[in-house]
C-alpha positions in Angstrom: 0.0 0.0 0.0 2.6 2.7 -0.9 0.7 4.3 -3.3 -2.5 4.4 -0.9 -3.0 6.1 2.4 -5.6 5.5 4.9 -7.3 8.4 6.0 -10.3 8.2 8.3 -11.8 5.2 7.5 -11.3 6.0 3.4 -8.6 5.5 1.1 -7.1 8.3 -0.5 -5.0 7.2 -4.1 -1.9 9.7 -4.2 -0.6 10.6 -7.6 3.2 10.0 -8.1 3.7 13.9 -7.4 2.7 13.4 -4.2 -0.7 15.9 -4.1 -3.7 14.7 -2.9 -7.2 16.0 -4.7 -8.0 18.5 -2.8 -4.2 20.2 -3.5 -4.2 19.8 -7.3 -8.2 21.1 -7.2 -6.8 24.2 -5.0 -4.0 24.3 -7.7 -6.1 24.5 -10.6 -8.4 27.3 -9.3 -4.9 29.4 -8.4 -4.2 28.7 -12.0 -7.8 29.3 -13.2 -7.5 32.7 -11.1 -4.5 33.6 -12.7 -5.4 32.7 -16.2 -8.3 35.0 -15.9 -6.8 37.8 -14.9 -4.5 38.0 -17.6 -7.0 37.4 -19.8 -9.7 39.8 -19.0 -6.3 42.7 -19.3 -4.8 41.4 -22.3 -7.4 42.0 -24.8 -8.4 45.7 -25.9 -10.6 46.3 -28.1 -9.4 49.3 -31.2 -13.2 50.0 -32.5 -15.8 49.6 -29.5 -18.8 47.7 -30.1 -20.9 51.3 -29.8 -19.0 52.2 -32.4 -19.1 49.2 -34.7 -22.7 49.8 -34.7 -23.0 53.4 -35.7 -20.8 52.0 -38.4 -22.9 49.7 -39.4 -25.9 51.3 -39.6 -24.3 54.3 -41.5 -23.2 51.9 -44.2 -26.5 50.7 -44.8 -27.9 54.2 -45.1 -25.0 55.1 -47.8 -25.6 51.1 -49.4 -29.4 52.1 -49.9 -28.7 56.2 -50.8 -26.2 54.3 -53.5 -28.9 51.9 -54.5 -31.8 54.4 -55.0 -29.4 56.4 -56.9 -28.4 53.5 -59.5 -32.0 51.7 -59.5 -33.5 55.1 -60.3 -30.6 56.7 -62.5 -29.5 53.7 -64.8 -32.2 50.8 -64.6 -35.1 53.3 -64.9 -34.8 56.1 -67.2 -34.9 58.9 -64.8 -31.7 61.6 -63.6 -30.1 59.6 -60.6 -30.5 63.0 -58.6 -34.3 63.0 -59.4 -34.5 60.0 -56.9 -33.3 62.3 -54.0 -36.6 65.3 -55.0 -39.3 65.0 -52.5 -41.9 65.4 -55.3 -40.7 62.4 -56.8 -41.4 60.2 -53.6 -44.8 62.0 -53.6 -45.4 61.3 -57.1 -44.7 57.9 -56.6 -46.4 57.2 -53.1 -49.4 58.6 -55.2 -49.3 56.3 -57.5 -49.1 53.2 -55.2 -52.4 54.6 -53.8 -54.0 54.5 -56.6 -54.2 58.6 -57.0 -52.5 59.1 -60.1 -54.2 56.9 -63.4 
């Protein structure tokens, strides 16, 4: 039994270090600890995520001004500026209602 010991009525399997469970357990949360730390420090961000999103969202805006632009200007037969006027959104809103024959 050199590789056992009894402890209070229960036997207790040593590893060939010589550290019982409970040692290597506390061991692995020092290390766990540790590792955490470093982590959480080590990593900083250059664009924050608040920022990421304005991004985003003003990319779309300028992805959908450049789309209006080329559906209105090149596929349809209108001036690419026209599809910026008010009165042609009007004209057109008009027409989806039924307004304009």
């Amino acid at each position: 039994m050199s590789d056992q010991i009894e402890k209070q009525g229960t036997t207790i399997e040593e590893e060939p270090s010589g550290q019982t469970r409970s040692e290597r357990r506390k061991e692995r949360q020092k290390r766990k600890k540790n590792s955490e730390r470093t982590r959480a420090g080590a990593r900083v961000r250059l664009v924050p995520i608040w920022l990421r999103l304005i991004i985003v969202v003003v990319l779309v805006f300028i992805s959908l001004i450049a789309g209006l632009l080329f559906g209105y200007g090149v596929i349809g037969d209108g001036s690419a500026l026209d599809a910026l006027k008010p009165e042609t959104w009007i004209y057109i809103l008009d027409m989806i209602n039924g307004e304009v024959q």
